[in-house]
DRENPA-3360 file (N, C-alpha, C; in nm, 2 decimals, always signed):
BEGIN
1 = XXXXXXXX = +15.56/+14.02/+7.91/+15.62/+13.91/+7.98/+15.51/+13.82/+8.02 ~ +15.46/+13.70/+7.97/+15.38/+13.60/+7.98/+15.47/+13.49/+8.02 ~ +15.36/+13.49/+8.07/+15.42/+13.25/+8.11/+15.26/+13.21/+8.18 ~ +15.33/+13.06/+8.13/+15.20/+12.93/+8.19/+15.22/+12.90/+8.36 ~ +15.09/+12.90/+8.47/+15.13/+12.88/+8.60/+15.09/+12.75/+8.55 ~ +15.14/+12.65/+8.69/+15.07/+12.51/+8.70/+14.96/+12.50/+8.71 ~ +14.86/+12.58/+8.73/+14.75/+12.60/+8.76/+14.65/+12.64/+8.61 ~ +14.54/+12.69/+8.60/+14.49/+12.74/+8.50/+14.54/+12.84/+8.46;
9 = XXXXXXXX = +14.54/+12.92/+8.54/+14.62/+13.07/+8.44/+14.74/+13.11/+8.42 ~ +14.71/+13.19/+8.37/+14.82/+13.25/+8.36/+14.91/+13.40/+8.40 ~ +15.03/+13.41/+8.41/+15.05/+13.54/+8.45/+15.15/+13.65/+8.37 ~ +15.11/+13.75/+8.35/+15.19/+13.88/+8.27/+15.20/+13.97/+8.37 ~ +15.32/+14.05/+8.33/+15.32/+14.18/+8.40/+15.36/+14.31/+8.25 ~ +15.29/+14.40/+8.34/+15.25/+14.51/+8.26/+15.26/+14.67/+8.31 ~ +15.28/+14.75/+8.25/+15.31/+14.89/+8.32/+15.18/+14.92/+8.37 ~ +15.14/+14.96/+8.45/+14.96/+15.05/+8.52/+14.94/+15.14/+8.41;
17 = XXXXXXXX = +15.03/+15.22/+8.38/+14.99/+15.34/+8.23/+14.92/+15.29/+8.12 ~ +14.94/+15.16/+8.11/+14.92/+15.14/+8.01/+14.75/+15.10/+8.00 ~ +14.71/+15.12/+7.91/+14.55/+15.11/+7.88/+14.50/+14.98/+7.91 ~ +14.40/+14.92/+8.03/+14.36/+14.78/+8.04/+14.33/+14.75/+7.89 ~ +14.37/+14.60/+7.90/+14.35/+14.49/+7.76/+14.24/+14.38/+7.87 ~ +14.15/+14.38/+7.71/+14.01/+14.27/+7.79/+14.09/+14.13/+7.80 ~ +14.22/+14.12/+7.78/+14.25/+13.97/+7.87/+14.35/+14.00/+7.95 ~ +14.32/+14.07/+8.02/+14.40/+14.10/+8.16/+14.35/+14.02/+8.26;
25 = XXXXXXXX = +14.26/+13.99/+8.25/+14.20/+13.94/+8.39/+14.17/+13.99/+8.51 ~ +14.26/+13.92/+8.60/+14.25/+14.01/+8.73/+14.40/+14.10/+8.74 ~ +14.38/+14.24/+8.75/+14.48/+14.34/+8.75/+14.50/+14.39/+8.90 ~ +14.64/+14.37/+8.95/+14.68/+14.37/+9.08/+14.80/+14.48/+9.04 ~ +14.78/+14.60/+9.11/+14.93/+14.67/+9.15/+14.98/+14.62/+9.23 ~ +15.12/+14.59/+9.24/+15.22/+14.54/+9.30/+15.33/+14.64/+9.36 ~ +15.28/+14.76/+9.35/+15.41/+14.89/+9.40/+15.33/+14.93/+9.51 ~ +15.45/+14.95/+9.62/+15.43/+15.05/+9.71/+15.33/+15.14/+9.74;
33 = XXXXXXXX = +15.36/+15.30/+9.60/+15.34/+15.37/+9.62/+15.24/+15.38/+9.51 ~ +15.11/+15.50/+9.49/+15.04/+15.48/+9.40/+15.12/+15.55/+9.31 ~ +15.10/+15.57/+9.21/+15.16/+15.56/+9.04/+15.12/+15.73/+9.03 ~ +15.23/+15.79/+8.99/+15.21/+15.98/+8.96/+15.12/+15.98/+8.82 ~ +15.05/+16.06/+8.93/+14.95/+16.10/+8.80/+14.81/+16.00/+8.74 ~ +14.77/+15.92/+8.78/+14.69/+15.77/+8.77/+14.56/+15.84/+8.85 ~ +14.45/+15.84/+8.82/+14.35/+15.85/+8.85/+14.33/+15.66/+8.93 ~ +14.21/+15.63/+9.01/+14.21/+15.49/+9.04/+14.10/+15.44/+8.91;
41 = XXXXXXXX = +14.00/+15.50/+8.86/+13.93/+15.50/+8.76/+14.03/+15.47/+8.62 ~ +14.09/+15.53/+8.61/+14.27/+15.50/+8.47/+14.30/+15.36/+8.49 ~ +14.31/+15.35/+8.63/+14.42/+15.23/+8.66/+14.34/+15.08/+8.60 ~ +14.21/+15.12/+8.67/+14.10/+14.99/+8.61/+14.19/+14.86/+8.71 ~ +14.21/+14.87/+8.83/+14.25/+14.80/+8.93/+14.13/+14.71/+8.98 ~ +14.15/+14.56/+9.01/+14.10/+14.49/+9.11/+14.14/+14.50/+9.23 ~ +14.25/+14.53/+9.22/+14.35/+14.51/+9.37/+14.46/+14.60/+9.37 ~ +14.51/+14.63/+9.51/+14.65/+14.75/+9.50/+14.71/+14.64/+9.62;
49 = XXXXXXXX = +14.83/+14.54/+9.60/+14.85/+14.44/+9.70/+14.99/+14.48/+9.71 ~ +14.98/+14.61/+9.76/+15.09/+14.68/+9.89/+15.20/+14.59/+9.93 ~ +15.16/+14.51/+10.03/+15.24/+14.40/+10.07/+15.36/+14.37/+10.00 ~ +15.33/+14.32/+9.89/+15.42/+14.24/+9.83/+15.56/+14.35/+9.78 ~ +15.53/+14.46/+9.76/+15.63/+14.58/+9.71/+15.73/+14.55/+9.85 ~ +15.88/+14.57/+9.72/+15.96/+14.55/+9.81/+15.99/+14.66/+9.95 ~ +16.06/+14.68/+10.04/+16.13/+14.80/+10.11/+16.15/+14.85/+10.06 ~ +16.12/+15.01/+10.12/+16.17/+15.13/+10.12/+16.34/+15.11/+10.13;
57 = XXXXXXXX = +16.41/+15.02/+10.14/+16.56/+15.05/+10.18/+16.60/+14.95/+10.07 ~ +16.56/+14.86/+10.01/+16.54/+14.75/+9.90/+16.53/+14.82/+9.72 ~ +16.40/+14.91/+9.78/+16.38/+14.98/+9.64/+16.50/+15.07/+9.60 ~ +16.54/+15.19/+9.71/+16.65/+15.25/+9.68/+16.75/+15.21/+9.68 ~ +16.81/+15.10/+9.73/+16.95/+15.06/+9.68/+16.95/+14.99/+9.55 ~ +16.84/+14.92/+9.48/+16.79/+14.88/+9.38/+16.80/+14.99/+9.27 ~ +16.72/+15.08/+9.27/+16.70/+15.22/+9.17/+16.67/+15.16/+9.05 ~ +16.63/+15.05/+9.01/+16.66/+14.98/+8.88/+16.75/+14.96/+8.79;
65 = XXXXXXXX = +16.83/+14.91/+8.88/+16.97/+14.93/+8.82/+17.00/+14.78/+8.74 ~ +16.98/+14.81/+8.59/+16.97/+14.66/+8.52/+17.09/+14.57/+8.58 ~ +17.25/+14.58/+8.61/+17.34/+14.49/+8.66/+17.30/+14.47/+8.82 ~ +17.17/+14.52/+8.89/+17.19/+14.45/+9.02/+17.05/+14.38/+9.02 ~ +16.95/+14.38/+8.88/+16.80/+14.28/+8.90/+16.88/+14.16/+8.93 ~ +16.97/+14.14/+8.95/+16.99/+13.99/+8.98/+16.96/+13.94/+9.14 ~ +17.02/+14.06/+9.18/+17.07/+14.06/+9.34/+16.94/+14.11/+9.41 ~ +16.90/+14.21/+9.34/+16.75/+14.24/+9.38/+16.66/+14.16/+9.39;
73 = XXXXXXXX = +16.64/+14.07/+9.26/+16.55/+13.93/+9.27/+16.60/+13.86/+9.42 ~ +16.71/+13.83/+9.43/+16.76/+13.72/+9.55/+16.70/+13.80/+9.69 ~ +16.69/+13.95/+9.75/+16.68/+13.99/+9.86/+16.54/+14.02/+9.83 ~ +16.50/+14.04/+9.71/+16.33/+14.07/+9.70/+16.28/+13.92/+9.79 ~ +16.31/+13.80/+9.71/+16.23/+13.73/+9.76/+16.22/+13.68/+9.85 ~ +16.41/+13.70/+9.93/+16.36/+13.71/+10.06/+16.27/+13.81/+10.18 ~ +16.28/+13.92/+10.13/+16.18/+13.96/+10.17/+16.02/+13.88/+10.18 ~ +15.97/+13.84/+10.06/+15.89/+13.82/+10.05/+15.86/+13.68/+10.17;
81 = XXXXXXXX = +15.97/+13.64/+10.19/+15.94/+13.52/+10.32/+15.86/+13.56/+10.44 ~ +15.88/+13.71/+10.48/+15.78/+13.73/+10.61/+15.63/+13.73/+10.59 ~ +15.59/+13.65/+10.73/+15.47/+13.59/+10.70/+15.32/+13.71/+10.67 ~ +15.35/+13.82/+10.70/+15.24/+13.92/+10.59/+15.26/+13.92/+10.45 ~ +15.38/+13.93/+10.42/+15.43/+13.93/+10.24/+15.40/+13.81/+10.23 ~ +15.41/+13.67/+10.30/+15.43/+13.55/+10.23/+15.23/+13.54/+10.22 ~ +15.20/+13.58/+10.29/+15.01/+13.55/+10.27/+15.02/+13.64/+10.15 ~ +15.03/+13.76/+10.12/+15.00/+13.79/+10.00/+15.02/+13.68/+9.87;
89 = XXXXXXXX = +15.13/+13.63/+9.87/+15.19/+13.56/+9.76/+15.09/+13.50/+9.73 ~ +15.08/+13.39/+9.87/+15.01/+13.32/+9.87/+14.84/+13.34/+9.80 ~ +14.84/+13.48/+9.79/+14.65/+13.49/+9.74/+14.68/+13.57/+9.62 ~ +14.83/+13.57/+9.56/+14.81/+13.62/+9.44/+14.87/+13.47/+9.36 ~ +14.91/+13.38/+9.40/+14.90/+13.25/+9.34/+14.74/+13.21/+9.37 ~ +14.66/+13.23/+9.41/+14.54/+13.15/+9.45/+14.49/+13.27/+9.31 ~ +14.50/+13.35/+9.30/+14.39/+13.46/+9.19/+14.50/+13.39/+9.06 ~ +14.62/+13.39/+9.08/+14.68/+13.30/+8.94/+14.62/+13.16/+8.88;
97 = XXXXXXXX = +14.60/+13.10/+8.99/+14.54/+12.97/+8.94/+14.36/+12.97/+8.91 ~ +14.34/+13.06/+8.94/+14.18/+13.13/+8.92/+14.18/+13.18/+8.79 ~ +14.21/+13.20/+8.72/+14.25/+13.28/+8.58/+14.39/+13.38/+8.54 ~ +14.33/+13.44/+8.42/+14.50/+13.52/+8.38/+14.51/+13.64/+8.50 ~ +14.61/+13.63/+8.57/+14.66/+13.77/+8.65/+14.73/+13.81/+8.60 ~ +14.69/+13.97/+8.58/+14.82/+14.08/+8.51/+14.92/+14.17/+8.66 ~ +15.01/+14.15/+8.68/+15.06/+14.23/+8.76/+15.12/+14.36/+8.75 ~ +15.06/+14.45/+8.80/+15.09/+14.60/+8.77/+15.22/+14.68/+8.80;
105 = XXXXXXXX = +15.27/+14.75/+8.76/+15.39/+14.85/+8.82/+15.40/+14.98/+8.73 ~ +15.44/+15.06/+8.80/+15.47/+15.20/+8.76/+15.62/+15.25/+8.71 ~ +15.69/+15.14/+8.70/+15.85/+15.14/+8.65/+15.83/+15.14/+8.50 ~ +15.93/+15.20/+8.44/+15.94/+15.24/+8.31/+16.02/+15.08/+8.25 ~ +16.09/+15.03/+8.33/+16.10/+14.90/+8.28/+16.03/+14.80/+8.37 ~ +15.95/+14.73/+8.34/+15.82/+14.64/+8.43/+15.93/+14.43/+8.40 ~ +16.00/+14.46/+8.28/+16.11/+14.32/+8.29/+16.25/+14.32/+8.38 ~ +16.30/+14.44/+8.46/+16.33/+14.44/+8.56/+16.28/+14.53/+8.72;
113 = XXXXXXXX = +16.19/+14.46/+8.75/+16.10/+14.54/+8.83/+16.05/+14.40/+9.00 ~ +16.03/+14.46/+9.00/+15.97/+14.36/+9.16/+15.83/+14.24/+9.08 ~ +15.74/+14.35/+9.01/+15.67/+14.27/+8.92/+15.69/+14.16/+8.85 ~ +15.79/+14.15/+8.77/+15.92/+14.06/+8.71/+15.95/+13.91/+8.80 ~ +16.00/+13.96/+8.96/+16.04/+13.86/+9.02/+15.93/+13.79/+9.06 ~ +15.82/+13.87/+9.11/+15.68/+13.79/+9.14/+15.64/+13.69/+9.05 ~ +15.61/+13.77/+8.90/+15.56/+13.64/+8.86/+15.65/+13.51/+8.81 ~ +15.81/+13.54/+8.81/+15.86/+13.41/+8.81/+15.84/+13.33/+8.93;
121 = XXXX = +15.83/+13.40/+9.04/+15.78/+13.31/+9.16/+15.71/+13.22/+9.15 ~ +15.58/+13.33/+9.11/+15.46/+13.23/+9.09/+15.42/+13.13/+9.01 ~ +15.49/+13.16/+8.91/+15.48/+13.07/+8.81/+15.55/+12.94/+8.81 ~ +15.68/+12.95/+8.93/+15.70/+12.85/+8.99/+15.69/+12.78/+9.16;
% end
């Protein structure tokens, strides 16, 4: 999942399992919790930006349940309004417009994921 920000870069999101690619750029986990099984050396992380993962009470009524990414996007992002989550955004659009950011998750599907909603955010 690629797209162009208004800015220079660009943003993808990508599972953490998966093997860094040299145009990743800057690689930010976006989950909560660290990833089962993931050494931090595997992960090949710049950043682990906690923050932005949704609630503990958000995630589980969520479960990734493909007929509620809809509704989850709408309460994710509000979440993301409070002003600790909103400074995060805020410096993962500043590393987006800095070059390509890959955003990380440990969901088996990463196109409906919290990862997902971020970077349409950001990208707009």
């Amino acid at each position: 999942m690629e797209g162009k920000d208004k800015g220079k870069g660009r943003i993808q999101v990508r599972r953490v399992y998966e093997e860094p690619a040299a145009g990743d750029g800057t690689r930010v986990l976006v989950d909560r919790i660290w990833p089962r099984g993931l050494t931090k050396a595997k992960a090949g992380l710049d950043e682990w930006c906690k923050q932005v993962a949704p609630s503990t009470e958000l995630r589980t009524w969520y479960h990734h349940d493909p007929e509620l990414f809809a509704e989850f996007g709408r309460r994710y992002r509000s979440e993301l309004q409070a002003p600790e989550r909103a400074d995060a955004v805020t410096h993962l659009r500043k590393l987006a417009q800095d070059g390509m950011l890959t955003l990380l998750t440990a969901t088996k599907q990463p196109e409906i994921s919290e990862a997902a909603v971020l970077a349409e955010l950001l990208q707009h």
